[in-house]
Residue, then its C-alpha position, 0 to 999 in steps of 0.5 A: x533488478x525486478x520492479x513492481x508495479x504497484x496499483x490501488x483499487x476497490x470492490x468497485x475499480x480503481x481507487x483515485x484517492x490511493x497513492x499508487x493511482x496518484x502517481x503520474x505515471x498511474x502507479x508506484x513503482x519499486x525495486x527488488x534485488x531478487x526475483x523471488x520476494x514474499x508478500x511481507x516484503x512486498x508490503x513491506x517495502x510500499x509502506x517504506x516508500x510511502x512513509x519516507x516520501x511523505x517525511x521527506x515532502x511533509x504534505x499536508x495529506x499522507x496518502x498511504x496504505x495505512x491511517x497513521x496514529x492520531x490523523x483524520x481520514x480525509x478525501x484524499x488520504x489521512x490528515x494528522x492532527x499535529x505535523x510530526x514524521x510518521x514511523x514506517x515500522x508501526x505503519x508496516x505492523x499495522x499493514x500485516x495485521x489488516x492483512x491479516x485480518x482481510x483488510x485488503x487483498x493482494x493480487x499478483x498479477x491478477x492472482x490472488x496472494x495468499x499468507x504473508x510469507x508465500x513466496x512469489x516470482x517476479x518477472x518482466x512487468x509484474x503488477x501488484x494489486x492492493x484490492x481493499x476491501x470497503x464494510x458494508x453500511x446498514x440503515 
């Protein structure tokens, strides 16, 4: 069964406040039943992953790719303004759409992936990037 490697950075290196960087083991890693899988999937099955861990725990912080609905962006993630499960198919819709729009990038293996149903091959070790982009601030 292939796996991935999932890591968070920014423009300016790793993220630390992401949840594949928080993680103990220095990233998320998930399962597929096929080698060859498409960039939707793949961000498909994070988001699922985060979702359903925070459901699960109900922290006080989500820390996932996507601000759910009705949260604060805080320090560490994004804090709801009413404790409530969060739906991992509007978290995903979300996540295609910022895709979509250059919200973030996807390497594979540090090259770069294109639309959302490109196809990759994953192999022994394969890592995953989400490279967020950050807006620049004017004064």
């Amino acid at each position: 069964m292939p796996s991935i490697t999932i890591r968070d950075e920014t423009l300016g290196g790793v993220a630390p406040d992401t949840p594949a960087t928080g993680r103990a083991d220095g990233g998320l890693v998930i399962d597929f039943l096929t080698e060859r899988v498409t960039i939707r999937e793949i961000i498909r099955s994070r988001v699922y992953q985060e979702v359903e861990d925070y459901n699960r725990r109900k922290p006080e912080t989500f820390r996932g790719l996507v601000e759910p609905t009705d949260a604060e962006a805080t320090l560490n993630g994004y804090r709801l303004r009413r404790p409530r499960e969060i739906d991992w198919k509007k978290q995903f819709e979300a996540a295609c759409e910022s895709y979509a729009r250059n919200g973030f990038l996807i390497l594979v293996d540090e090259r770069q992936a294109g639309g959302l149903d490109e196809e990759v091959t994953l192999g022994a070790g394969t890592e995953v990037t989400f490279l967020r982009m950050v807006p620049l601030v004017g004064g």
